[in-house]
C-alpha positions as CSV (number, residue, x, y, z in Angstrom):
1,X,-6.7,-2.3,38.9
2,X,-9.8,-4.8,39.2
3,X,-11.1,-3.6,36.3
4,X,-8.0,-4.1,34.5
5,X,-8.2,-7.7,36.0
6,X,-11.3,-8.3,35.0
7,X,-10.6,-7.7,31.7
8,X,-8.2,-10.7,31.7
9,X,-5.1,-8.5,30.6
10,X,-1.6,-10.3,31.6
11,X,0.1,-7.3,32.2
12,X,-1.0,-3.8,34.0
13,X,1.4,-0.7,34.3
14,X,1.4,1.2,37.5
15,X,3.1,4.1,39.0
16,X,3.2,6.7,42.1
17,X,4.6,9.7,42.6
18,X,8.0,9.3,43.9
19,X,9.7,13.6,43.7
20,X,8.9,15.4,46.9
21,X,7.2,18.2,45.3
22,X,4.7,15.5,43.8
23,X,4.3,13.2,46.5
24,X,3.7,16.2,49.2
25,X,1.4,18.1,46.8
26,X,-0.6,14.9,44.3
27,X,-1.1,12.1,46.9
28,X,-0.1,13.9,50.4
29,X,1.9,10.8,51.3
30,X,5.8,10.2,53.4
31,X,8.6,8.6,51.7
32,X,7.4,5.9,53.9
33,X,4.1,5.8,52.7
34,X,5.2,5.9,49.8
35,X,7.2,2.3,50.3
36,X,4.3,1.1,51.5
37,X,1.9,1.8,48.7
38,X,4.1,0.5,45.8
39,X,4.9,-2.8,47.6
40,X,1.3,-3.2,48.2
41,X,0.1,-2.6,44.7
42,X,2.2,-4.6,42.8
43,X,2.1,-7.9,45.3
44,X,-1.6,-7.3,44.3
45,X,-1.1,-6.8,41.0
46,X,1.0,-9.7,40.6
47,X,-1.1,-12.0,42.2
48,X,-3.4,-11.8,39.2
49,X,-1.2,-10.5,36.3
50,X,2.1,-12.3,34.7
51,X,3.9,-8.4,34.8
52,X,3.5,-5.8,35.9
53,X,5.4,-2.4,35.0
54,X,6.1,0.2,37.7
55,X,6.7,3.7,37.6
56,X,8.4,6.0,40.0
57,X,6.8,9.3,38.6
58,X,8.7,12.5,38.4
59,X,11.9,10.0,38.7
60,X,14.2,12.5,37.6
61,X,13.2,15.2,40.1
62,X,13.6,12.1,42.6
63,X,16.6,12.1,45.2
64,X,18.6,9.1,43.2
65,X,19.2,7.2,46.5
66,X,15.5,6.9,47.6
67,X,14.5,6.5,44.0
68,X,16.8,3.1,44.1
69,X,15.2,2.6,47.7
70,X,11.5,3.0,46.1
71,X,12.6,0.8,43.1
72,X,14.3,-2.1,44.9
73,X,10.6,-2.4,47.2
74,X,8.6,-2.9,43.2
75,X,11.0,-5.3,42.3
76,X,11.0,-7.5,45.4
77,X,7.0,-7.0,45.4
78,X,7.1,-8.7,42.0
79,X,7.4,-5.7,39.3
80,X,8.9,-7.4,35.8
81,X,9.6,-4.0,34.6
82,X,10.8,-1.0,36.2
83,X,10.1,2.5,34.1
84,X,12.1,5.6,34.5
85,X,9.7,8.7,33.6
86,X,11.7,12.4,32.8
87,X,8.1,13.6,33.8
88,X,8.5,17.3,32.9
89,X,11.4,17.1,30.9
90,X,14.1,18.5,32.9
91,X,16.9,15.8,33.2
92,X,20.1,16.4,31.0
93,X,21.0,13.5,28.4
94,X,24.6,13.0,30.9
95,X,22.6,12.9,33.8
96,X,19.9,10.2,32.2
97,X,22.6,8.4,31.0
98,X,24.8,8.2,34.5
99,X,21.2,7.2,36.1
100,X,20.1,4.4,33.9
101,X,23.7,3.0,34.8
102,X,23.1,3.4,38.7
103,X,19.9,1.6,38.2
104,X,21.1,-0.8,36.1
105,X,24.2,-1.0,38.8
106,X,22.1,-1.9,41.6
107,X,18.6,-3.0,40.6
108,X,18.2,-6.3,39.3
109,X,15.1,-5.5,36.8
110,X,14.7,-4.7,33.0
111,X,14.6,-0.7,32.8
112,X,12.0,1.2,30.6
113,X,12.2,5.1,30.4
114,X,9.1,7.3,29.4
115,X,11.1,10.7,28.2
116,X,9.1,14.4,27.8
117,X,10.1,16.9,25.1
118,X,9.8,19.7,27.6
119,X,13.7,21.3,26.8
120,X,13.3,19.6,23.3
121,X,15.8,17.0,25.1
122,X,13.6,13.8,24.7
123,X,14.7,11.6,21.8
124,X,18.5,12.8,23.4
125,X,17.3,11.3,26.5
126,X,16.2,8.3,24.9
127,X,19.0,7.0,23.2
128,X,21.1,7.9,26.5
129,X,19.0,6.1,28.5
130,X,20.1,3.4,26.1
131,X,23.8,4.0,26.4
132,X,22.9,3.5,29.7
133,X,21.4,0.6,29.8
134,X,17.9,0.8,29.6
135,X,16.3,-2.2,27.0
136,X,13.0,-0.7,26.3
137,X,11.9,2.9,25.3
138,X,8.7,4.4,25.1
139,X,8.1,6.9,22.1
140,X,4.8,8.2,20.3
141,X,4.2,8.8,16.3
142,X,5.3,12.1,15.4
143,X,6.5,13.1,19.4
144,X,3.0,13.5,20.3
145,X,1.9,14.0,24.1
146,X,1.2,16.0,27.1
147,X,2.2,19.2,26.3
148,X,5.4,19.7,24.1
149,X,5.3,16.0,23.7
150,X,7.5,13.0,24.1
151,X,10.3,11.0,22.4
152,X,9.2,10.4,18.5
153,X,8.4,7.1,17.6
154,X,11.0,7.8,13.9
155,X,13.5,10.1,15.4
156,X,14.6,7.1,17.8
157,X,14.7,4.3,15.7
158,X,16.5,6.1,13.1
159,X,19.2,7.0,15.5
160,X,18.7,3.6,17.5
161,X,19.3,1.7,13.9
162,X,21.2,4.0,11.6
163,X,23.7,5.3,13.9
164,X,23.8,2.5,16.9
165,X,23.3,-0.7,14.5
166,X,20.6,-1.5,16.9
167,X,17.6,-3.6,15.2
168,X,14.1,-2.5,17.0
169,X,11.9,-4.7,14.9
170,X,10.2,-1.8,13.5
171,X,9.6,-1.6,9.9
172,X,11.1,1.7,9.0
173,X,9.9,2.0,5.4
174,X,6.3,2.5,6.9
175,X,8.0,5.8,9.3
176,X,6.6,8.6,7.0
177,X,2.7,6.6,5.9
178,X,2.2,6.1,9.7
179,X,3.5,9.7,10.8
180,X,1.2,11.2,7.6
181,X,-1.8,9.1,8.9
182,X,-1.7,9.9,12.4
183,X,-1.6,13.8,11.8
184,X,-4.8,13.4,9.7
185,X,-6.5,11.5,11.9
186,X,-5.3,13.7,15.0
187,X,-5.6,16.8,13.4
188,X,-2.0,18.0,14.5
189,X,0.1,18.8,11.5
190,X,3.7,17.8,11.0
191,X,6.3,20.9,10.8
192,X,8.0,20.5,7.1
193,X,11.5,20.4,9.6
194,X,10.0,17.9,11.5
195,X,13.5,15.1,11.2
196,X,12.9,11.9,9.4
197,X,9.5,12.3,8.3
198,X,8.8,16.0,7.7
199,X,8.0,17.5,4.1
200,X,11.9,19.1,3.9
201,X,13.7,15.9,5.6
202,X,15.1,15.4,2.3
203,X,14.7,18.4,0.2
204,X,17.1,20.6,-1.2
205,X,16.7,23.9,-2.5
206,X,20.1,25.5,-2.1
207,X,22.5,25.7,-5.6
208,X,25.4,23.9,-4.4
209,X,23.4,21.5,-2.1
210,X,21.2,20.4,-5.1
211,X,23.9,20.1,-6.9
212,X,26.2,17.8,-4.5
213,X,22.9,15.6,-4.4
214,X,22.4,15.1,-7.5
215,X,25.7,13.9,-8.1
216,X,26.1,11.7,-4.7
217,X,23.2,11.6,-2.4
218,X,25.7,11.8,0.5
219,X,27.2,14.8,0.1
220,X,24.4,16.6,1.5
221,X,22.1,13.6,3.2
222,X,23.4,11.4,6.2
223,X,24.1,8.4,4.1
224,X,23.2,5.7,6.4
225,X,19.9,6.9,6.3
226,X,17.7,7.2,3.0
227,X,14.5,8.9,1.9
228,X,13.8,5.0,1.1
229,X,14.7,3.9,4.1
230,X,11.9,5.0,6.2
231,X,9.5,5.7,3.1
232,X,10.1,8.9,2.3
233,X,11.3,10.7,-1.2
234,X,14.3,13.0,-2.4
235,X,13.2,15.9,-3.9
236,X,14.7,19.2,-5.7
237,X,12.6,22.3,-4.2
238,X,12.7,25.6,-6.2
239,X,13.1,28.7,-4.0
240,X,15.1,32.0,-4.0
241,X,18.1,29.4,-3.6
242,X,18.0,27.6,-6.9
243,X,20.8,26.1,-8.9
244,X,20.9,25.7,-12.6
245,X,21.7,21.7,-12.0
246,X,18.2,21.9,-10.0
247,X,16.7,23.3,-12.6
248,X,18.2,21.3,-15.0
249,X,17.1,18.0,-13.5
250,X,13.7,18.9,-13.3
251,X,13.2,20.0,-16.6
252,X,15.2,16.8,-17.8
253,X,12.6,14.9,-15.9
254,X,10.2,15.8,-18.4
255,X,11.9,15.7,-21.3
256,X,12.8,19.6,-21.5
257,X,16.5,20.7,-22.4
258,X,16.9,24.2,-22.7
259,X,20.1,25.8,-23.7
260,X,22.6,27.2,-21.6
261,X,21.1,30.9,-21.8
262,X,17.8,29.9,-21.6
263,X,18.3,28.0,-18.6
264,X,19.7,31.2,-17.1
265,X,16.7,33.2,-18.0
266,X,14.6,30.1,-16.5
267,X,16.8,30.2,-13.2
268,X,16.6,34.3,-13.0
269,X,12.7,34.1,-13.1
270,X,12.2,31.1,-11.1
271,X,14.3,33.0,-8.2
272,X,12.0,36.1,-8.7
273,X,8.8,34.7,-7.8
274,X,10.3,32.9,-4.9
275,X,12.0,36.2,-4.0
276,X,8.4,37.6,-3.7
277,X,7.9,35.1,-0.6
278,X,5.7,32.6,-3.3
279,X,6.1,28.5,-4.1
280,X,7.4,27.9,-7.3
281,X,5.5,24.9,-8.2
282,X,6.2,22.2,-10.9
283,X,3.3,23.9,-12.9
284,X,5.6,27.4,-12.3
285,X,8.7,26.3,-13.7
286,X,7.1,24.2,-16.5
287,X,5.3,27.6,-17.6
288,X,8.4,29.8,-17.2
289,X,10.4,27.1,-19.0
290,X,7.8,27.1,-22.2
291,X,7.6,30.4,-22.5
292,X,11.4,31.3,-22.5
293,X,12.1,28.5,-24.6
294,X,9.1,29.8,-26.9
295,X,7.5,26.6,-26.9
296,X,3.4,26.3,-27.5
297,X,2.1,24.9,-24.7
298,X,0.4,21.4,-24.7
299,X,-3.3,21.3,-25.4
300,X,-4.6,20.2,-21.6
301,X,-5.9,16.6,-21.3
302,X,-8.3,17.4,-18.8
303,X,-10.3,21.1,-19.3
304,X,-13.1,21.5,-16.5
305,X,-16.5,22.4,-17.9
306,X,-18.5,22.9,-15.1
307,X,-18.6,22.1,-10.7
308,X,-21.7,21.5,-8.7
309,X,-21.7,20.9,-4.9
310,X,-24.3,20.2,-2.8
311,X,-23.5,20.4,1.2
312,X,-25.4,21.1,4.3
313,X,-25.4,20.4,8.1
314,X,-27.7,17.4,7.5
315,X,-26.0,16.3,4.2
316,X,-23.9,14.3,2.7
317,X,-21.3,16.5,1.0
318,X,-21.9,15.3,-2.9
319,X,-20.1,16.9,-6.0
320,X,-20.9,16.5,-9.6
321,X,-17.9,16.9,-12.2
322,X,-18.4,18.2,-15.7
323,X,-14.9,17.5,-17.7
324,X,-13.5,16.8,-21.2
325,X,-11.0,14.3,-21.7
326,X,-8.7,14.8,-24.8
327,X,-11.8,16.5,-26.1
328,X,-14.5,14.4,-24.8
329,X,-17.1,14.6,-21.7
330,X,-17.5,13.0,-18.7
331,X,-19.4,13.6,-15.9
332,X,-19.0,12.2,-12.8
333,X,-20.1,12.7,-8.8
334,X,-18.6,11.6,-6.1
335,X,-19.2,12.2,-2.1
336,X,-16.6,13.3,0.5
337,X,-15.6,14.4,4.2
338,X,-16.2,18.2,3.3
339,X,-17.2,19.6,-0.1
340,X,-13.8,19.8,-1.7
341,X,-12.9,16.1,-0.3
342,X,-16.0,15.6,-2.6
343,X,-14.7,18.4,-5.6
344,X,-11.3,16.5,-5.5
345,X,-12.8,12.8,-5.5
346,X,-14.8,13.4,-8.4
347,X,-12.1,14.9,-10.0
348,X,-9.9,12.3,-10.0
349,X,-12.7,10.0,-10.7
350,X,-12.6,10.6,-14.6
351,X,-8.9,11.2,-14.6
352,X,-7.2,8.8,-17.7
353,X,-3.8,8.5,-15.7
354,X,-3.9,6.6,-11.9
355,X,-2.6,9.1,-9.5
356,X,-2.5,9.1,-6.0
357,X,-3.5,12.3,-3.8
358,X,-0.1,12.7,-1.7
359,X,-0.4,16.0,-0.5
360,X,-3.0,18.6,0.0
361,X,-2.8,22.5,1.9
362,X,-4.8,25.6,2.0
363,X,-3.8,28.8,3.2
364,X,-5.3,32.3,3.0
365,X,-3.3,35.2,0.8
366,X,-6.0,38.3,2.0
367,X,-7.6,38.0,6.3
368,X,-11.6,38.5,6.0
369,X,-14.4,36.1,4.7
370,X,-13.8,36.9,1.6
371,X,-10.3,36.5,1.8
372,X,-8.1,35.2,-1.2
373,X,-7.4,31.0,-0.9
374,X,-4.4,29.5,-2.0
375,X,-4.2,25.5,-2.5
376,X,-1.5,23.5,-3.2
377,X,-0.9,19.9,-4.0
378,X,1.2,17.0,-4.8
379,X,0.0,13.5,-6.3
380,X,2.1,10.4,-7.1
381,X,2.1,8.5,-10.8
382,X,2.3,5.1,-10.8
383,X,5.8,5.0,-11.4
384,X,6.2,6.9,-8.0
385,X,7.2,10.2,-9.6
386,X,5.5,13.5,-7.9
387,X,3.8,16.8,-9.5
388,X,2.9,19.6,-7.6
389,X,0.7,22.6,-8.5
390,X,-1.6,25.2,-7.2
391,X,-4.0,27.8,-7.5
392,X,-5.7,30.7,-6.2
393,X,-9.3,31.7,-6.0
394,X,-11.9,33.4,-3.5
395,X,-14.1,30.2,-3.9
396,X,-11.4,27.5,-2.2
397,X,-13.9,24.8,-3.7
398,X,-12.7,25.9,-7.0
399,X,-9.1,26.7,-5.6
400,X,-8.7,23.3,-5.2
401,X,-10.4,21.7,-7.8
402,X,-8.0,24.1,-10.2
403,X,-5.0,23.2,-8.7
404,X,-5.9,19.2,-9.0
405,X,-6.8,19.6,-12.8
406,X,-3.3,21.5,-12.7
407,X,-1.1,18.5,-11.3
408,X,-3.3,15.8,-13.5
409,X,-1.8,17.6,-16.8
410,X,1.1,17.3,-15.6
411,X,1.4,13.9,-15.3
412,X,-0.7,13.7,-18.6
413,X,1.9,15.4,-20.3
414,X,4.4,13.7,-19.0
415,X,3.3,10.2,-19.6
416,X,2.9,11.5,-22.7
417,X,6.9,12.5,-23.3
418,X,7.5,9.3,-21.7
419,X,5.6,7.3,-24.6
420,X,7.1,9.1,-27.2
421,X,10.3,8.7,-25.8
């Protein structure tokens, strides 16, 4: 707390066990001990802070009548801010609702609540502790915390705004950048399921699904909630589920229009490779779609020559790039975080087309050291449209640099259609 003070911060957040099994075994203290302590702290707290926040831990393990008792001392010691913490998760989103409305009922303070994903229950928590009254919520970016998490950040203000009208002064359209930028930096990846801002939020890969979407987003997305909305994208997926409108659409998208047989035969070997547990890539179906509709395939814009990487434990991971262009050289070197952070940088250093890395995953097909590495990855045209790709080599370094050189002519070729369109 002095420290705190010291620093010259205006508000501090304190809290004390408050549930018998906490109190008796974390601080060894009586409910009237207990009373003591939390008045104490807080007239101290308040003495050099403007608020102060308090927290009856473990509140929902808590006998409800002393947990008022505890909360009434706080406020009449000075607390601003009383927070209710579902500490391990356990409370039901009826009971959290029926006691934010007892607090609210007889404590004369602005409620908080600090709700843990334990039963999977805490964004339902959340938003009951809403209905009940509470006026502030505490959540974390992509649910992260002590161990299955808390409330996520997106989750509740989708729900809060899309389906309560409730503005939270959060700037939804930046939901799926910040969610994608603290899983990097954390190192904790974000389940494709994950709601609002996971890789499938707004896929489809199911025939009549696609289908409906393509002809009215809503039949088969919420409606008052849009991949726009919180910065996300709608996208067709190609699996063992595929629909000839799917299809369709994505071969429309660049400039492809096979005939009513040959979009069959497209469908029917597009659902065969996914059958085989594989992703069908953009770079798959383009390649199944040229060859059944016997078309020559496109001379690549960008053919790698040759790959050079230089890495070490005292090193600066460094690659050097050997490429043709529509025929002509270019080298080009480039440092990274790793040596295919490097590969990929110098990559799309000579690239003629601006893209944007969006996505990037590797997986191992074969177990051992030598084991068989599969990369896959999206990037983003300036015009915000996405190609994926991917491909498989022992060497990952050359995995990924394959599959980038994949996606790039791609979006060559497709700029291409677009001009001559």
């Amino acid at each position: 707390m002095d420290a705190c003070i010291d620093c010259g911060v205006d508000m501090v957040h304190v809290f004390i066990p408050t549930s018998d099994v906490q109190r008796e075994y974390t601080i060894r203290k009586t409910r009237e001990q207990v009373l003591e302590t939390t008045g104490d702290i807080i007239a101290y707290a308040r003495d050099h802070v403007d608020r102060c926040m308090f927290s009856a831990m473990d509140a929902t393990r808590t006998d409800w009548d002393y947990l008022i008792e505890v909360y009434r001392v706080a406020v009449d010691a000075g607390a601003t801010i009383i927070n209710v913490p579902d500490t391990v998760g356990v409370i039901t989103p009826t009971a959290m609702k029926r006691l934010i409305e007892r607090i609210d009922r007889e404590v004369n303070c602005p409620i908080d609540v600090h709700c843990h994903n334990d039963f999977g229950l805490a964004v339902a928590n959340t938003i009951a502790a809403v209905e009940g009254g509470a006026s502030q919520v505490q959540v974390t970016v992509n649910g992260i915390g002590e161990r299955a998490g808390n409330a996520d950040l997106a989750q509740t203000v989708m729900v809060l705004s899309s389906i309560y009208g409730i503005d939270t002064g959060i700037r939804t359209q930046s939901l799926v950048e910040t969610s994608r930028l603290v899983s990097r930096y954390a190192g904790m990846s974000v389940p494709a399921i994950q709601p609002i801002v996971g890789e499938n939020a707004f896929a489809h890969e199911s025939g009549i699904h696609s289908h409906g979407v393509i002809t009215r987003s809503d039949t088969f997305e919420p409606g008052i909630m849009t991949p726009e909305m919180v910065g996300h994208r709608r996208r067709l997926k190609l699996g063992k589920h595929a629909g000839r409108h799917a299809v369709k659409q994505m071969l429309a998208e660049v400039h492809m229009e096979p005939a009513d047989e040959q979009l069959d035969e497209i469908v029917l070997r597009v659902k065969a490779i996914a059958g085989k547990g594989k992703r069908v890539t953009d770079a798959d179906l383009y390649e199944i779609a040229e060859s059944v509709m016997q078309i020559a395939p496109d001379e690549k814009t960008l053919e790698l020559r040759d790959v050079a990487i230089m890495t070490g434990n005292h090193a600066i991971p460094t690659a050097s790039v050997r490429a043709t262009v529509d025929g002509v050289e270019h080298i080009f070197s480039s440092v990274g975080n790793g040596p295919v952070d490097a590969a990929v940088r110098a990559i799309l250093g000579i690239i003629p087309a601006p893209v944007h890395l969006k996505e990037f995953s590797i997986e191992a097909i074969s177990g051992g050291t030598d084991a068989l590495g599969h990369v896959t990855i999206a990037v983003e045209d300036e015009r915000g449209r996405v190609f994926d790709a991917s491909a498989s080599s022992d060497d990952i370094i050359l995995a990924s640099v394959e599959a980038v050189i994949n996606a790039i002519n791609l979006v060559c070729r497709t700029h291409k259609l677009d001009r001559e369109e």
